[in-house]
C-alpha positions in Angstrom: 52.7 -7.6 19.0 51.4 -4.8 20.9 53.7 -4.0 24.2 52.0 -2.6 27.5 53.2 -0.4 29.4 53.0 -0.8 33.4 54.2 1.5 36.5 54.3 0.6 39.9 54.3 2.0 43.5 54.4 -0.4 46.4 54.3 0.3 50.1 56.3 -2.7 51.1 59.7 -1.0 50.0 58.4 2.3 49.3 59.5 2.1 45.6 57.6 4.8 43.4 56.6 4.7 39.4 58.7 2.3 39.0 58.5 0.8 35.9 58.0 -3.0 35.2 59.2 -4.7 31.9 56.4 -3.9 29.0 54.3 -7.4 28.2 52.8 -8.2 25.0 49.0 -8.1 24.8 47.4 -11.3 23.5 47.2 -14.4 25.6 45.8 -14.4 29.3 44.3 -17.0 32.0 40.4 -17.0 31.7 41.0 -18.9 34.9 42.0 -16.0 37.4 40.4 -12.9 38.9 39.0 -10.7 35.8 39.8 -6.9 35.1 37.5 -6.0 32.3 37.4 -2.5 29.9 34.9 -1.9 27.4 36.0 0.7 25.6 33.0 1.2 23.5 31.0 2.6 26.8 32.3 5.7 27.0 31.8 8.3 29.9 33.0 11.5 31.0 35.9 13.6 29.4 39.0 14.2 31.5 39.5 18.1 32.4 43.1 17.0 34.4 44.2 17.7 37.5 45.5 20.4 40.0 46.1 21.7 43.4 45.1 25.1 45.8 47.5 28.2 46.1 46.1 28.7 49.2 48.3 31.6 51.1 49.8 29.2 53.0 51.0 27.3 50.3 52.4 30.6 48.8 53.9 32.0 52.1 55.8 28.6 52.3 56.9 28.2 48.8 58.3 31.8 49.5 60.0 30.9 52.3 62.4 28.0 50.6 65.4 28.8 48.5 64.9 29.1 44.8 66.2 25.7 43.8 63.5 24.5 45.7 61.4 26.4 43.9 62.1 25.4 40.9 61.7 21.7 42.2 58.4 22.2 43.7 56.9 24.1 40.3 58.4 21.4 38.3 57.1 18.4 40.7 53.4 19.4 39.9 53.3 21.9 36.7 56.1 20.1 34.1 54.4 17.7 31.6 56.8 15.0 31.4 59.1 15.3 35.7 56.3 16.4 37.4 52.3 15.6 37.9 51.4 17.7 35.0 48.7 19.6 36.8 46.6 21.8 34.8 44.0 23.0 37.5 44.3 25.5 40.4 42.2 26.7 42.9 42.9 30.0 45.1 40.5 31.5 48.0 38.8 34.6 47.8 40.6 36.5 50.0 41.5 34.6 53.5 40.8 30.6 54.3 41.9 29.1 57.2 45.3 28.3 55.5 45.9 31.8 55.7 48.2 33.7 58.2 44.5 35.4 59.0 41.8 37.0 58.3 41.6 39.5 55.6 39.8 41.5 53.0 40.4 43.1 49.9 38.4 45.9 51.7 38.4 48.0 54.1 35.3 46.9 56.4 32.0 48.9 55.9 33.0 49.7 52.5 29.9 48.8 50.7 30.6 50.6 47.7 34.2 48.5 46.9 35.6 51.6 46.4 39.0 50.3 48.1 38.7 46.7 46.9 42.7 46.1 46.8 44.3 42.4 45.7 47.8 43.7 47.1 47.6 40.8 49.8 47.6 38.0 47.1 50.6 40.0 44.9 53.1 39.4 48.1 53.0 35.6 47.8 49.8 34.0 46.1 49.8 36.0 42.6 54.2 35.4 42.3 53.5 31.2 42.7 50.7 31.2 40.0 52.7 32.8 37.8 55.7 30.3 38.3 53.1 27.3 37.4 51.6 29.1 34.3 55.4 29.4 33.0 56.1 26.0 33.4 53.1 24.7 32.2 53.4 27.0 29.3 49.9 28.2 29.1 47.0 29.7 32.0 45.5 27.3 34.4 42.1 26.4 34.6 41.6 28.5 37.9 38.3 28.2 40.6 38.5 30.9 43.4 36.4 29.9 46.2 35.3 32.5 49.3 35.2 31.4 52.5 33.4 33.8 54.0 32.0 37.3 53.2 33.6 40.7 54.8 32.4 40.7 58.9 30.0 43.5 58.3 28.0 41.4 55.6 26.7 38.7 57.8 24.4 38.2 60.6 27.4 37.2 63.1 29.5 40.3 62.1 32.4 38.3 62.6 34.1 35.9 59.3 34.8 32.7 61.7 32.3 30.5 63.4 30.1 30.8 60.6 26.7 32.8 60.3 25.0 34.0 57.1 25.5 36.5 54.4 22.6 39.4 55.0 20.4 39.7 52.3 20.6 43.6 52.0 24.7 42.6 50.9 23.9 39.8 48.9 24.3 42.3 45.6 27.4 43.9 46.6 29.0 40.6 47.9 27.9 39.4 43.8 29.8 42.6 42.6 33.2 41.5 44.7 33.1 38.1 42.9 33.0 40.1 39.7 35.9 42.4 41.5 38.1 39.6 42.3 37.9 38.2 38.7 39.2 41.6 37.1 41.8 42.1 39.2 42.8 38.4 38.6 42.9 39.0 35.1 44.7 42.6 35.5 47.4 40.1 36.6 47.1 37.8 33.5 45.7 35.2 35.5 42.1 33.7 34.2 39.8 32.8 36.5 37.3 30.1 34.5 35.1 29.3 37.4 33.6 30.3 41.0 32.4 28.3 43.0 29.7 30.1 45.6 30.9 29.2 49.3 33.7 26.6 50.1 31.4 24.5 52.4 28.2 25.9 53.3 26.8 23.6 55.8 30.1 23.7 57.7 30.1 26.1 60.9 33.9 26.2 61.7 36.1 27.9 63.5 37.7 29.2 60.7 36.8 32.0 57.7 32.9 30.2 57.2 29.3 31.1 56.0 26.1 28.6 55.9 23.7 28.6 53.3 20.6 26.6 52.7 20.3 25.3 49.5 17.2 27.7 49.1 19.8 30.7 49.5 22.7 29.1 47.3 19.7 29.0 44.9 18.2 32.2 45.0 22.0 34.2 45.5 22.9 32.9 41.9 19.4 33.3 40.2 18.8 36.6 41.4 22.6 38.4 42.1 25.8 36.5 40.6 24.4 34.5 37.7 23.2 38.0 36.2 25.8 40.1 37.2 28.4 37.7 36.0 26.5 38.0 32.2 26.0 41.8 32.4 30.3 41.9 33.0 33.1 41.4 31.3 33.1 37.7 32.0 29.8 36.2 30.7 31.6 32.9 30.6 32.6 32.4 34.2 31.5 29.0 35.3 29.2 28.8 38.5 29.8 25.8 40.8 27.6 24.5 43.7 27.5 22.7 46.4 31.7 22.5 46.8 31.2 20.7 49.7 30.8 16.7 50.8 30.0 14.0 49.1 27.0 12.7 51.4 24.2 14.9 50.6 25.6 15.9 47.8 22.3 15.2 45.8 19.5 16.8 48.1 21.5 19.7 47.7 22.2 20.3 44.2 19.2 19.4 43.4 17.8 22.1 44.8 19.4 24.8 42.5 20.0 22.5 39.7 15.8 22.2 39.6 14.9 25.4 39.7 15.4 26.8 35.3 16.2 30.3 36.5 19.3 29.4 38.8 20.3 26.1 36.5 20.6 28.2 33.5 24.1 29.9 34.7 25.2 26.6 36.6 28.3 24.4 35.3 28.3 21.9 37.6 28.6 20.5 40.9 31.8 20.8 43.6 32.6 18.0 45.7 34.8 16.8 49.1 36.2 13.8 50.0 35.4 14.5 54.0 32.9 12.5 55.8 31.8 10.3 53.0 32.7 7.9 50.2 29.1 7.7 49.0 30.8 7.8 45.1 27.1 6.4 44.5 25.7 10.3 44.7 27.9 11.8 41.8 26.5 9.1 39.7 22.8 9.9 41.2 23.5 13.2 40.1 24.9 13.0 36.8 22.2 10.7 35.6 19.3 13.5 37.0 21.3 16.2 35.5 23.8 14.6 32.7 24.0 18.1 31.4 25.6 19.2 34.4 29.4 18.7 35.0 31.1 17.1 38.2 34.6 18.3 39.8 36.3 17.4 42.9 37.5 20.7 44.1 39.2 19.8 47.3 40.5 17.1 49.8 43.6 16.5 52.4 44.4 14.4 55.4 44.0 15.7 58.3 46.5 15.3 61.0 46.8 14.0 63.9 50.4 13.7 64.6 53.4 14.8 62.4 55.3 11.9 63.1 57.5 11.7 59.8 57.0 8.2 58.1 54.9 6.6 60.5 52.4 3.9 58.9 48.8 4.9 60.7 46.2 7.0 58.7 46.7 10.3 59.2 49.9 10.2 60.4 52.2 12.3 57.8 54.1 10.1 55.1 51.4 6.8 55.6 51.2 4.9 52.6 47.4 4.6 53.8 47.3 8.6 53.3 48.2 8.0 49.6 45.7 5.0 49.4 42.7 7.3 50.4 44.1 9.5 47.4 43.8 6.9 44.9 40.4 5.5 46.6 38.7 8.6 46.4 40.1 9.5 42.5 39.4 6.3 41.3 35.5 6.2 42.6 34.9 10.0 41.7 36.3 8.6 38.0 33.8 5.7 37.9 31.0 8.1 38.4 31.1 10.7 35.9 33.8 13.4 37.5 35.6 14.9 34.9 38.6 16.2 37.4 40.3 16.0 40.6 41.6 19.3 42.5 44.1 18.5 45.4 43.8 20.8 48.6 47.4 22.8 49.4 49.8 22.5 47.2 52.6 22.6 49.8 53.2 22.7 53.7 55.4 23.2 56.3 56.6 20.2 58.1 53.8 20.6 60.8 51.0 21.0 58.5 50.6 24.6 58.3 50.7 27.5 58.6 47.0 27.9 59.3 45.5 30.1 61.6 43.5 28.5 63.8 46.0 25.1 64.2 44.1 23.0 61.7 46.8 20.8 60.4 47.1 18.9 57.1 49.2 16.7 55.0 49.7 18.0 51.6 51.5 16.2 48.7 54.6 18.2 49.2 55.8 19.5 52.8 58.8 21.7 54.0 60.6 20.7 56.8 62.2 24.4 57.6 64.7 23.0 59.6 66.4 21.7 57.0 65.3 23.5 54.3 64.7 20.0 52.2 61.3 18.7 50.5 58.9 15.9 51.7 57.3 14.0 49.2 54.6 12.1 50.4 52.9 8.8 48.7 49.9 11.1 48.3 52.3 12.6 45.3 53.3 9.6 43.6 49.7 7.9 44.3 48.2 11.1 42.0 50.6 10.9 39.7 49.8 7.2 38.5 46.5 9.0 37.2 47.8 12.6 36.6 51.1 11.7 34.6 49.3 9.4 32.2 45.6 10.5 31.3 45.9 13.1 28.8 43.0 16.1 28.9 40.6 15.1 26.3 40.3 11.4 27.7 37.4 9.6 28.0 36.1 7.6 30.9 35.5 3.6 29.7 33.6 1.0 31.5 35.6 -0.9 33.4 34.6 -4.1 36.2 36.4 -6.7 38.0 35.4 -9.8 40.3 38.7 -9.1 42.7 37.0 -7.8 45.6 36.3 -4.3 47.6 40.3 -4.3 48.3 40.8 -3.6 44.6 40.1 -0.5 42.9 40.4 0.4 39.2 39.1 2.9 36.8 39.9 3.2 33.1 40.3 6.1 30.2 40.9 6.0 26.6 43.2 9.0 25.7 43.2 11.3 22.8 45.7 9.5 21.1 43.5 6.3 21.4 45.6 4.4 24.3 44.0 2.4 27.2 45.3 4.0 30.9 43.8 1.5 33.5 45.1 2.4 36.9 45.0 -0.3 39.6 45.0 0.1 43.4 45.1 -2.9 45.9 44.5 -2.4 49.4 44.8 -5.9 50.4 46.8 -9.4 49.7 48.6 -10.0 46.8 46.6 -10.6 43.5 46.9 -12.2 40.2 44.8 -11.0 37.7 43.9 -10.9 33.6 43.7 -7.2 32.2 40.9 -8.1 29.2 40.5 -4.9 27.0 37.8 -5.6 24.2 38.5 -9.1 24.6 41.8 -9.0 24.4 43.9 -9.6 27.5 47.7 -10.1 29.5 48.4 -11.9 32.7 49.3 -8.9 35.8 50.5 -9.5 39.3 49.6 -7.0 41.3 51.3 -7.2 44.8 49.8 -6.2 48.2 49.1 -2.6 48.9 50.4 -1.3 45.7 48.9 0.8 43.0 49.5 0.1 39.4 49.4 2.4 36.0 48.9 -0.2 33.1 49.1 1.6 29.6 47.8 0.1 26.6 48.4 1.0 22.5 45.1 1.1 21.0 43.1 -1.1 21.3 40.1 -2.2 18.0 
């Protein structure tokens, strides 16, 4: 008799992964609410997940003794304690979780001649390293600019947005191609760019606009062919790496046009504004040879009132719910990973330079000098822990109700992982995989890992 395999986090008594007696897998009530996997439709394949070494995630980590350290490398990079993350994202030079603005360059220099990474080797560079050694191999890396040097854009300043000048467009090309050697001086590959970290965003932070037009025409006729004519041909481009809402009408753009399409992986997305899922899905079925990547998304705060139970409030259990929300409708339409925002915090969601406070998955309260772990940590790790890279995505349905969320992947090895989030009452439910089924209570606001041997 085949055994399954469930793990359960619950808000009701804040009890994490914990692990509920395996059942067999055979008999089940036709009567009550359905969960059904069909594991002959298969979808995307599973690239795994990660987190940002933004600087402020770096400057923090280095501020924290080295047995927590070790803790917070082994909480997200170790296979088998931690989330087993096996993506990373950094920023090209300063974000707004930065201590500021900065450069690898001294401004005016249009000919790179002092492009310098030494910034990123005081704190950035040191915590990537720590996370490839426990992980055991390099990570698959996306660096992401927020904005060009000042004298490169129309506003001559890197916050509050503006636009890259054309007459830099070619040189700002050549300090992505920069960036990546000096990067891989350091031993540390970077597999992907993505253009602009939100180009239809004018904030008061490190920011640049772009049309779709100009995304376009910047990687058809400046980084798409410099990237080929270097050293790193095989650099993935990705677009867009911004919201979910209009997430088609943009890509489209680029993704139409042959020239630019030809050196395009796929398509970045954020969770802010929107849960339209429905555009990923748009997109994937216009472009299915295209790829689809969630490359950021955090809570942002608006207290830092430790364990309070509101959205947004740092330690909700409703913060970790819009975690496992967002992954599991990204899943169900074609995304083939999920790529946190920082990797770590202070205790009042910083540092950031212009005050715009997040929660992150793990905080440091610096008074104490102890770790936060957040639901938002245990809510990833029901998918992160358990889908191996190399799964596929299986068509999955229930009649529940919007309160219930579940997506489903067939590992390498050939077992089921079907991951269960209710947002509402109390629920008993039938699991059928391939017409075979078990009996699962699933209590209220709780989020469930159900693993399954192989299933014919």
């Amino acid at each position: 008799m085949k055994k399954v395999e469930i793990i359960r986090s619950q808000k009701r008594d804040r009890s994490y992964w914990q692990e509920i007696p395996s059942q067999p897998l055979g008999q089940y009530d036709p009567k009550r609410k359905i969960i059904a996997v069909n594991t002959h439709e298969k979808a995307q394949t599973h690239l795994g997940f990660g987190g940002a070494f933004t600087e402020a995630a770096a400057y923090t980590y280095a501020q924290t003794t080295p047995a927590n350290q070790e803790r917070i490398i082994e909480a997200y990079f170790d296979a088998e304690q931690g989330l087993n993350y096996q993506l990373g994202r950094v920023a090209i030079h300063s974000c707004d979780f930065a201590l500021g603005n900065y450069t690898y360059i001294e401004e005016g220099d249009t000919e790179l001649k002092t492009f310098n990474l030494g910034r990123e080797d005081q704190w950035v560079v040191p915590m990537i390293h720590a996370a490839m050694a426990k992980q055991g191999k390099p990570l698959q890396m996306l660096a992401s600019p927020w904005s060009p040097p000042a004298f490169m854009k129309t506003t001559k300043e890197m916050n509050y947005g503006g636009e890259l000048l054309p007459e830099f467009a070619a040189v700002w090309a050549q300090y992505y191609v920069k960036f990546i050697a000096a990067m891989a001086e350091r031993h540390i590959p970077i597999w992907g760019v993505s253009i602009q970290n939100e180009p239809q965003a004018l904030q008061c932070w490190d920011s640049c606009l772009y049309t779709a037009e100009q995304e376009r025409d910047f990687i058809k006729n400046h980084l798409g062919p410099m990237l080929q004519a270097s050293s790193y041909p095989e650099t993935a481009i990705v677009i867009w790496d911004h919201n979910r809402d209009i997430l088609v009408e943009r890509a489209a753009v680029v993704l139409s046009d042959p020239e630019a399409a030809q050196y395009v992986w796929g398509t970045g997305n954020h969770w802010y504004l929107s849960e339209d899922f429905n555009q990923l899905a748009t997109l994937h079925h216009m472009f299915p040879d295209k790829h689809l990547l969630f490359t950021e998304g955090c809570v942002e705060l608006t207290t830092t009132a430790e364990g309070a139970e509101d959205t947004n409030y740092i330690g909700s259990w409703e913060n970790g719910q819009r975690y496992g929300r967002n992954i599991i409708g990204d899943f169900n339409n074609w995304s083939e990973g999920w790529i946190d925002w920082n990797l770590l915090l202070n205790e009042e969601g910083g540092p950031n330079h212009v005050s715009n406070f997040c929660e992150a998955p793990i905080m440091l309260d610096r008074q104490t000098d102890t770790l936060m772990f957040n639901p938002s940590y245990y809510v990833i790790g029901h998918f992160s822990r358990y889908l191996q890279r190399g799964a596929v995505g299986v068509k999955n349905t229930h009649t529940v109700g919007n309160h219930f969320h579940v997506t489903s992947f067939e590992n390498p090895d050939g077992t089921i992982v079907c991951v269960v989030q209710n947002e509402g009452w109390i629920e008993e439910v039938a699991l059928v995989i391939n017409g075979q089924g078990l009996n699962v209570t699933v209590p209220d606001n709780s989020i469930l890992t159900i693993i399954v041997p192989p299933v014919s």
